[in-house]
One Martini backbone bead per residue (centre of mass of N, CA, C, O) as a GRO file, in nm:
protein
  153
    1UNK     BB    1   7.767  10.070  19.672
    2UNK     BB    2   7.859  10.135  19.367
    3UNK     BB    3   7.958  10.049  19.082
    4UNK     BB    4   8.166  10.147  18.844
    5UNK     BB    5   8.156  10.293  18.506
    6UNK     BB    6   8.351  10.127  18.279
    7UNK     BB    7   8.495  10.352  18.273
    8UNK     BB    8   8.595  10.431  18.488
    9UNK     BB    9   8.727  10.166  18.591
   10UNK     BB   10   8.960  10.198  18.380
   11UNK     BB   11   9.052  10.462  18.482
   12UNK     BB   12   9.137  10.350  18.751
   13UNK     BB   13   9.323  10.143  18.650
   14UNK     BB   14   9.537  10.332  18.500
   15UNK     BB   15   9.604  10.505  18.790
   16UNK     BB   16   9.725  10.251  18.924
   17UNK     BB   17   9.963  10.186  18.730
   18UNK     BB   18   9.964  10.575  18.658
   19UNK     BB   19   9.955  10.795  18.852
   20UNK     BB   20  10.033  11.066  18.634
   21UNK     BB   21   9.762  11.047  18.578
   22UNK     BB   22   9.512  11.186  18.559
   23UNK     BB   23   9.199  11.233  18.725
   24UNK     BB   24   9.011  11.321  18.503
   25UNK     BB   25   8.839  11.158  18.287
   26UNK     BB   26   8.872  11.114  17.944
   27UNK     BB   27   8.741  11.095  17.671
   28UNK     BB   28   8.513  10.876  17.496
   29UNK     BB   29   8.548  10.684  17.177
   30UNK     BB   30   8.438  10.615  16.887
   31UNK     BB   31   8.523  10.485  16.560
   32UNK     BB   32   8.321  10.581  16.359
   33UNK     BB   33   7.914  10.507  16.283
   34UNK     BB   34   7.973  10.184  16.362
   35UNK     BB   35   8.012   9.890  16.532
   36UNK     BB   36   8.219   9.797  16.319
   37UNK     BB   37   8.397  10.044  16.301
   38UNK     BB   38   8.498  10.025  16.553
   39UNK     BB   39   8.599   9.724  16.554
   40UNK     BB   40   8.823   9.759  16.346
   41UNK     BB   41   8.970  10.045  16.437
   42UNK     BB   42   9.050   9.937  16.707
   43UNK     BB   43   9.231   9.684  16.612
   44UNK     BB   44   9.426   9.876  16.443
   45UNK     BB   45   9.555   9.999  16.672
   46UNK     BB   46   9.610   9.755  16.831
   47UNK     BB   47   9.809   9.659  16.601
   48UNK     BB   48   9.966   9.940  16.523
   49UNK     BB   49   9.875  10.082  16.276
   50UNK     BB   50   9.676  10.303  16.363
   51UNK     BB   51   9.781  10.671  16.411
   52UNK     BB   52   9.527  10.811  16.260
   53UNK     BB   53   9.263  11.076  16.252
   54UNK     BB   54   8.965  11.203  16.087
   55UNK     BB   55   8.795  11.545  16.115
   56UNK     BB   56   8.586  11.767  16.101
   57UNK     BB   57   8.514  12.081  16.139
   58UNK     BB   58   8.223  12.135  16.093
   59UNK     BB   59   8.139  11.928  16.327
   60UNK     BB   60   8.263  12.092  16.546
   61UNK     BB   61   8.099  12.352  16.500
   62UNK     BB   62   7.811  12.215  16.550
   63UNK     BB   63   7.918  12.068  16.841
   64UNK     BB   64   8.060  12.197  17.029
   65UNK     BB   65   8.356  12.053  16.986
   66UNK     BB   66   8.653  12.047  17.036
   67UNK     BB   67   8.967  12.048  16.974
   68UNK     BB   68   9.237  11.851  16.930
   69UNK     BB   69   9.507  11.830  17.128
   70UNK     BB   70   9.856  11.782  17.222
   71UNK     BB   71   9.800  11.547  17.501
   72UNK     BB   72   9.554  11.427  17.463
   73UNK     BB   73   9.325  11.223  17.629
   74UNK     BB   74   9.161  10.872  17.513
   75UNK     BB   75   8.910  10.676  17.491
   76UNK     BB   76   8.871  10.370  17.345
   77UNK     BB   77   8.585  10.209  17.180
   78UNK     BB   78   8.403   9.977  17.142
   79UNK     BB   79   8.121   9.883  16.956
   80UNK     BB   80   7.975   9.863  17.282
   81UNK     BB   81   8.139  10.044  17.489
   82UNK     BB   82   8.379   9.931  17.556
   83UNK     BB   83   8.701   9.982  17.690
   84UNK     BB   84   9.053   9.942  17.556
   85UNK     BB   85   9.201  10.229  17.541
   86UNK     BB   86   9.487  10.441  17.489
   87UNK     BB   87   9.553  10.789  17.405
   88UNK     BB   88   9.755  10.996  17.241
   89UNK     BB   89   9.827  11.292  17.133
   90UNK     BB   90  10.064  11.447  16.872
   91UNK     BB   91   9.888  11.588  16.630
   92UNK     BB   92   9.734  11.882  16.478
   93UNK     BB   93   9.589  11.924  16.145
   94UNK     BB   94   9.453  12.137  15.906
   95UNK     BB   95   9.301  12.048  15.607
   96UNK     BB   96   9.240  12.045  15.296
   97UNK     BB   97   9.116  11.752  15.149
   98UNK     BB   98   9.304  11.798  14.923
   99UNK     BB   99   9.593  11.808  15.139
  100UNK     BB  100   9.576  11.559  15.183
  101UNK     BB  101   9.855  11.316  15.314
  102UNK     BB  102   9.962  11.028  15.240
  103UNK     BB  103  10.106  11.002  15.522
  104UNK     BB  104   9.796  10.982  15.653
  105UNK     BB  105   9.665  10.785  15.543
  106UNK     BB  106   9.866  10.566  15.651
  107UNK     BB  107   9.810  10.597  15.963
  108UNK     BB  108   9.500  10.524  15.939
  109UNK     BB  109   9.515  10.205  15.832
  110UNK     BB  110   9.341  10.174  15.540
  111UNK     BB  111   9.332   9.943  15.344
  112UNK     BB  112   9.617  10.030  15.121
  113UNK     BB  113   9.743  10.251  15.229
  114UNK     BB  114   9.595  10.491  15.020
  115UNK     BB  115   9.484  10.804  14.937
  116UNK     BB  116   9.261  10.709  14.715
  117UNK     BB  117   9.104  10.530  14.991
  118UNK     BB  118   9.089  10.766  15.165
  119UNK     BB  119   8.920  10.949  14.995
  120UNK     BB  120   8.664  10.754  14.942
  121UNK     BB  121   8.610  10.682  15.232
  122UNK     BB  122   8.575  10.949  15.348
  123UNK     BB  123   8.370  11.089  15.152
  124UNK     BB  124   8.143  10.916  15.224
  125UNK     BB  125   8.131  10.911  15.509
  126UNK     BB  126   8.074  11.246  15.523
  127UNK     BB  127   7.808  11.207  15.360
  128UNK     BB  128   7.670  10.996  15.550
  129UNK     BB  129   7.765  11.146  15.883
  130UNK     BB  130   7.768  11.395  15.902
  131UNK     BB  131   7.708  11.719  16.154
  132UNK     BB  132   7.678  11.899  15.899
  133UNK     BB  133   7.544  12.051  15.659
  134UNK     BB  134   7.730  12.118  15.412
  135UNK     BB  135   7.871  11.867  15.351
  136UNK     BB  136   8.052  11.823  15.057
  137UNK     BB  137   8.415  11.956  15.001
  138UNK     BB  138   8.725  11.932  14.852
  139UNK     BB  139   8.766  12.218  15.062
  140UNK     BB  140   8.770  12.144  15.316
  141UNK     BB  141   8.813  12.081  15.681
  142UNK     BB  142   9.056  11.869  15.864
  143UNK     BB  143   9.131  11.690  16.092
  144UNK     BB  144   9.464  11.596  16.155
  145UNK     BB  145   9.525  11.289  16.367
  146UNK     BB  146   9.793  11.213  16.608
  147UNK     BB  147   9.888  10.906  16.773
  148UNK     BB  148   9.910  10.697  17.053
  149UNK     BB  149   9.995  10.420  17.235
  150UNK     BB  150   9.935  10.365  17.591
  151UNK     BB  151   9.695  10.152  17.599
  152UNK     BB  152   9.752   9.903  17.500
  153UNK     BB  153  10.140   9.781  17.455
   0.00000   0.00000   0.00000
């Protein structure tokens, strides 16, 4: 019989810790479009900075990739693809590029965590990696996620 694939075995090791965990393993994916930006914004996570995550909505219409719903698990990976953490979504809110507020710039924990820096990076990432046809516009619609850390704690 073969080993369970890292994220399986990640899941599985999180459910004998806490059988509450559902049975079927959650999504896993890592932040940013490169391996380093995973691996910067996943520290962030795990030093407790970083608590929330923003993502167009135009990319999940392109990918028929569902929005996060509060209560959603996802397993969250290094620049690697090896599983390291685990979050729990707590709220997600729609809103037009240019009516992101200061205080989730700061949840995202990036940069000088303010509302300017988010939107410099924001803009930029999503111009060079969006995966929508669209391009960039002020007026776009964003998905604003907070999450908590439920692993490691």
């Amino acid at each position: 019989m073969s080993e369970p694939a890292p994220i399986e075995s990640f899941w599985l090791g999180l459910r004998s810790a806490d059988p509450t965990l559902p049975e079927t393993t959650p999504e896993a994916w890592a932040f940013g479009a490169t391996r380093a930006q995973a691996d910067d914004l996943l520290a962030l996570v795990l030093d407790g900075i970083k608590t929330g995550t923003a993502s167009l909505l135009w990319d999940y219409e392109a990918t028929g990739d569902p929005l996060p719903a509060p209560g959603d698990l996802s397993i969250l990976l290094d620049g690697e693809g090896t599983p390291r953490a685990l979050i729990e979504t707590t709220d997600v809110r729609v809103l037009s590029f240019d009516a992101v507020s200061a205080a989730h710039a700061f949840a995202e924990g990036e940069g000088d965590l303010t509302l300017d820096h988010w939107r410099t990076v924001h803009e930029r990432f999503w111009r060079e990696h969006s995966e929508s046809p669209r391009g960039f516009e002020p007026d776009m619609p964003v998905v604003c996620e907070l999450f908590r850390l439920r692993y490691p704690r």
